[in-house]
Structure formats: structure tokens, C-alpha cells
N, C-alpha and C positions, 0 to 999 in steps of 0.2 A: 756650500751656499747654493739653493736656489738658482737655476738659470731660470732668466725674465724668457716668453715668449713672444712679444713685441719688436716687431720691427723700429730700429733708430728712430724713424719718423712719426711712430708713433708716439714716441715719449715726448714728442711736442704736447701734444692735446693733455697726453693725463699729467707732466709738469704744470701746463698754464691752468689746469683745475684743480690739480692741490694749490697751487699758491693763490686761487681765487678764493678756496675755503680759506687760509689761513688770513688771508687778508679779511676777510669778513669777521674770522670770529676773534682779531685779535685788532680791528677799527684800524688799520696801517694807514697813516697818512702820509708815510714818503717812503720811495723807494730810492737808496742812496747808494750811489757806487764809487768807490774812491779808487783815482787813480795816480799811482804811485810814478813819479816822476824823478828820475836820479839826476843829478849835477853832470856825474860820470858816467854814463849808461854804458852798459857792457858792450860786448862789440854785437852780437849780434841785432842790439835797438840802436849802435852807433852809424850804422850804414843808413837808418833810415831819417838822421836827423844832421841838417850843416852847422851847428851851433850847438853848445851844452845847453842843456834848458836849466830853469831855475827848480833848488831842491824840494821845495814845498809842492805835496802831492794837490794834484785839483779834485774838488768835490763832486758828483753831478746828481743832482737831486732832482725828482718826478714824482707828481701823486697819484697814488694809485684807486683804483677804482672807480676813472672819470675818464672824462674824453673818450676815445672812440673804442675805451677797454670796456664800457657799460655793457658790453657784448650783445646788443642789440642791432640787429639786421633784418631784412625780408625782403621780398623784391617789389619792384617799382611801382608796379598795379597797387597795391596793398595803401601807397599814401594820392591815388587820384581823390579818394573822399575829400582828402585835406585840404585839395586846390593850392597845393603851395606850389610857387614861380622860383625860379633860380637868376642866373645872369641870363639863361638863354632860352627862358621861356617857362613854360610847366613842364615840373618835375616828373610827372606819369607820363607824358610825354614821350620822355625819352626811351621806355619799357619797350622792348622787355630789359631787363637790368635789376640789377638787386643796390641795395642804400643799405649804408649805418651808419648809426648814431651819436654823435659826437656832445658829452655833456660838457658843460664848467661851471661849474657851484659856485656859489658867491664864499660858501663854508670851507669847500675840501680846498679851492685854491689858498686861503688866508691861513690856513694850517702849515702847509707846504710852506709857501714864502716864509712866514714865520718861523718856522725850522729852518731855513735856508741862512735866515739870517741872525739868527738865535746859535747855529754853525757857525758862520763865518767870524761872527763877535769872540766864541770861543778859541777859533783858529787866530786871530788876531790878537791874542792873547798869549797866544803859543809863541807869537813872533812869526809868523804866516801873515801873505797881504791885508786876510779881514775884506773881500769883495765879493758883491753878490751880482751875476749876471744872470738874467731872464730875458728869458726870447720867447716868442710865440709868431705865428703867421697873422698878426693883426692887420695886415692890410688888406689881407683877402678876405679874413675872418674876425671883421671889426665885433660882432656881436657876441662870440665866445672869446677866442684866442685877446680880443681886444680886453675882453671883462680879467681877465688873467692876466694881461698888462698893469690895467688900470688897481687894481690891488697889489698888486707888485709897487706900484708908485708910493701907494699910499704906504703901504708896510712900512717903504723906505723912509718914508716921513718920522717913522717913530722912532728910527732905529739912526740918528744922525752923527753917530760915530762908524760904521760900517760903511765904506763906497757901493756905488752903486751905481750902475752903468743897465741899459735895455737894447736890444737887438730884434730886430726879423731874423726870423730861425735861418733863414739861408744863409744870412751876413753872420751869423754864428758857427755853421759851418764851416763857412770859409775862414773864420779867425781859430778856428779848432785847429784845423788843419797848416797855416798859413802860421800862427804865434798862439800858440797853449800853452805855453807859460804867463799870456796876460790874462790867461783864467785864472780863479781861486772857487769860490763856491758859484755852481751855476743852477739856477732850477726853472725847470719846462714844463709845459705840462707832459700827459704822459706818455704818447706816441710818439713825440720829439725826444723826447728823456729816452726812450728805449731803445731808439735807433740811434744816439749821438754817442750815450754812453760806449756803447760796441764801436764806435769808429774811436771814441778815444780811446778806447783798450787794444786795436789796431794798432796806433801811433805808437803806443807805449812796447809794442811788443806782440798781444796778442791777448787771447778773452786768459789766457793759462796765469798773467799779470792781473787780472783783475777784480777784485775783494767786490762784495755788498753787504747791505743791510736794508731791512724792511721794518721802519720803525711805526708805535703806535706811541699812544699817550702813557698806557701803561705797562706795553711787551715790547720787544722785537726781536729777531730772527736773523740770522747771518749765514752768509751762502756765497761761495764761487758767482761769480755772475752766469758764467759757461753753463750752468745745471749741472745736468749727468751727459757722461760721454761712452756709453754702452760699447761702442764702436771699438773703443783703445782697454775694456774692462779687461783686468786681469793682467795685465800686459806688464806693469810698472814703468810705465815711460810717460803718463802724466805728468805736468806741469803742477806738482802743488803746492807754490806759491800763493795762489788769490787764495786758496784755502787758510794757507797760513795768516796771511792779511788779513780775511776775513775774522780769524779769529782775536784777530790786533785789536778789531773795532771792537769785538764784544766785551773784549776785556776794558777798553777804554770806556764805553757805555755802560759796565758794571760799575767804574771808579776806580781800575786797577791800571789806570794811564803809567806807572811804571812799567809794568810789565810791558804794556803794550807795546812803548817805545823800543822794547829792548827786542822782543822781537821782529820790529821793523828795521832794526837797526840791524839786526844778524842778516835779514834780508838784503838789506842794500849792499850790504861789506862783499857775501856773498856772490852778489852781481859786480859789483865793482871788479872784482877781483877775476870775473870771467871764466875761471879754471873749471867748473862746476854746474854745467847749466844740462837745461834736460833739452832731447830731439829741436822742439817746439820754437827753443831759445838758439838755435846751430850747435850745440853739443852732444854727448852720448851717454850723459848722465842719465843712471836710471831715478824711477820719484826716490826708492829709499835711500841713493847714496848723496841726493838733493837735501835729504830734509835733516840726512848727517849732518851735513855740510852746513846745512844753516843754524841746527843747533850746538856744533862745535865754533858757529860764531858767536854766540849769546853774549853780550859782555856782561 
């Protein structure tokens, strides 16, 4: 194989440009990360929690290609033509300094919500809560963040077997961290979706626990949340887990929700069981004697 010549940090830039292509030519309207919550979490996620949390993993749903992802920037001077005023005056003002641009669609947000709760309807059906939480910084940002509220409301209107609860992104945080078990499906826009996500893959353990999916109306694509990890290549001491999750979803978004379950279910036995875990998780399991292990759980 191929050695890359890129430095680790460089695979930031060319990750977030493939998945900018792939989001365009495949209209992705949510970027969803599921994370996978035990009853009995192993020891190494037991040290970080004083309570068993409840077995139903949480959802965290973002739409993609909006908010301050429109990847639109330039610096301060550039909008004096505009004569636009902030809280503390004119915006050119403040130059030198650079601005970006923060979008919310009336369209991209009502897609998301409605996935959000088009999910939770289905998980509520599983015998899962069935609740959709949305947050945004609507106090600061009544005119975006707020419009992404305000269709989250409405959504909810349609949808009156689904709970439905709203938060300021910080009071979201803080109930992340504080009771993540009284989440079930959550969806933000997508700079808050990007950053919570990765704290709840924190809580749970680590990004090595954490499965995604980038769905569209009529594709979608599933991936580790973590990307690629150049740094540990070759090594076999990978966490691949969210891989294996990840491939839970796809079978479940195929229609093959047996299968799916059952390899979630090899997964959790596997953690429960603790004997088996990789560096990432406090053990010295390598990835293939992990993915044994999970598949001599299969039931």
C-alpha cells in the first residue's frame, strides 16, 4: 500500500473537501451520529459515570451544508460597503479582522427536523423514548438560530405523538454532560451538532465508540465519526467499534434491521463483558483480536 505524504493535519482540509463533495452531489440533509449507551458500561466508560445510564443509545442529528459550514469568509473591510451595525457598533469598524457567514434556510432546516422526528417516531416504535430535543443560540441569534427554533416548533405540531422538548445550546450542554440519558433524538444546526456530537462520543468513551451516517433523500454514506487516523495506520491498535456501528446503521437504513441488531448486540456483550477491549478503551487488545471477539459474540 501506498504511503500518503501528508502530514496528520493535513488530512483535516482534504477529509472536510471530500465530504463537501459528497454532500453536494448526493443533497445530504442530515448528518447523524449515534451514540451507543450501555446499561452496563465496561469499566473503562464505568469510571466516568456515578449511575448506570439507560440502554437506549442517543441520536444526534445536524444539517449539513448550512450555518457557518457554507464556508464563506473574508475579512472585515470587504463588508464596510454593507454598512451593517452589530451590538457594538459598525461591523468594518472593528477591521482589521476576518467574518463568516452563518446561513439557515427556511428548506435545509425543515428537512433535518423532519428526519429528526421521522427517527424518533421509528425509535419509539423500537420501544426507545420517541423524543426530539433541539437547541440553538436563539437568544443571541434570534434571526437564524431563532428561525431554526421556530420550525422545530412547528415540525412538532405535526408530529403529536413524538415528545418534544427546546433548549439554548449551552443548557444543552450542560444536560449532555450533567443526564444524557434524558436525551433520545437531538437535532442542532450544524456547528453545534459538530461540536456536541464529539463531546458525547467523549462521555461514552471516546470518538473509537462512535458510528455516523450522512443521509440524503435518496443516498447515504456511513463512516466512523473519527475520519482517518494516519497517526496509529498500520499499527492494529485501533478501536473498530464506530466502524462496526457504523455498519449497523447501514444495514438498518438498507432494511436488514435484523442483522443490524445483532451486530449491536455482539458489541455490547462484548463491552459488558470487559475482557476484550482495545489501548483507547484501558485494555491491550489489538483491532483484530476486537473484532474476533465481537464476532464470536454474534448471536
Amino acid at each position: 500500500m501506498a504511503q500518503h505524504s501528508l502530514d496528520p493535519e493535513d488530512w483535516t482540509g482534504v477529509r472536510a473537501q471530500g465530504h463537501r463533495m459528497l454532500d453536494d452531489m448526493f443533497d445530504h440533509l442530515a448528518s447523524l451520529r449515534d451514540q451507543p449507551v450501555w446499561r452496563t458500561p465496561p469499566q473503562a466508560l464505568r469510571q466516568s459515570f456515578r449511575e448506570a445510564l439507560p440502554q437506549a443509545p442517543n441520536e444526534g442529528g445536524r444539517k449539513n451544508l448550512e450555518d457557518l459550514y457554507v464556508g464563506v469568509e473574508g475579512d472585515l473591510e470587504a463588508l464596510r460597503p454593507l454598512g451593517l451595525r452589530g451590538f457594538g457598533g459598525s461591523i468594518a469598524d472593528l477591521a482589521p479582522g476576518r467574518f463568516a457567514l452563518k446561513v439557515i434556510t427556511e428548506a435545509g432546516s425543515e428537512r433535518v427536523i423532519r428526519f429528526a422526528f421521522e427517527l424518533a417516531r421509528r425509535r419509539k416504535a423500537q420501544g426507545r423514548p420517541g423524543k426530539v430535543t433541539c437547541a440553538s443560540k436563539y437568544n443571541m441569534l434570534p434571526r437564524t438560530d431563532g428561525l431554526f427554533r421556530e420550525i422545530a416548533v412547528r415540525v412538532a405540531a405535526d408530529h403529536p405523538d413524538v415528545a418534544f422538548e427546546t433548549f439554548i445550546v449551552d443548557d444543552l450542554a450542560r444536560r449532555l454532560v450533567a443526564a444524557p440519558g434524558e436525551l433520545d433524538v437531538v437535532v442542532l444546526p450544524n456547528l453545534y451538532g459538530d461540536i456536541l456530537s464529539d463531546a458525547a462520543a467523549g462521555l461514552i468513551g471516546g470518538l473509537g465508540l462512535a458510528p455516523s451516517g450522512c443521509y440524503g433523500e435518496a443516498y447515504a454514506y456511513f463512516e466512523s465519526a473519527h475520519g482517518t487516523a494516519p497517526d496509529i495506520a498500520g499499527r492494529n491498535v485501533i478501536n473498530p467499534t464506530a466502524t462496526i456501528l457504523s455498519a449497523a446503521m447501514m444495514l438498518d437504513h438498507l432494511g436488514f434491521g435484523d442483522a443490524a441488531r445483532r451486530r449491536e448486540t455482539a458489541v455490547e456483550r462484548v463491552y459488558a463483558r470487559g475482557r476484550v477491549l482495545t489501548p483507547d478503551q484501558g485494555g491491550s487488545a489489538s483491532t483484530t483480536e476486537l473484532c474476533t471477539a465481537i464476532a464470536d459474540a454474534l448471536p
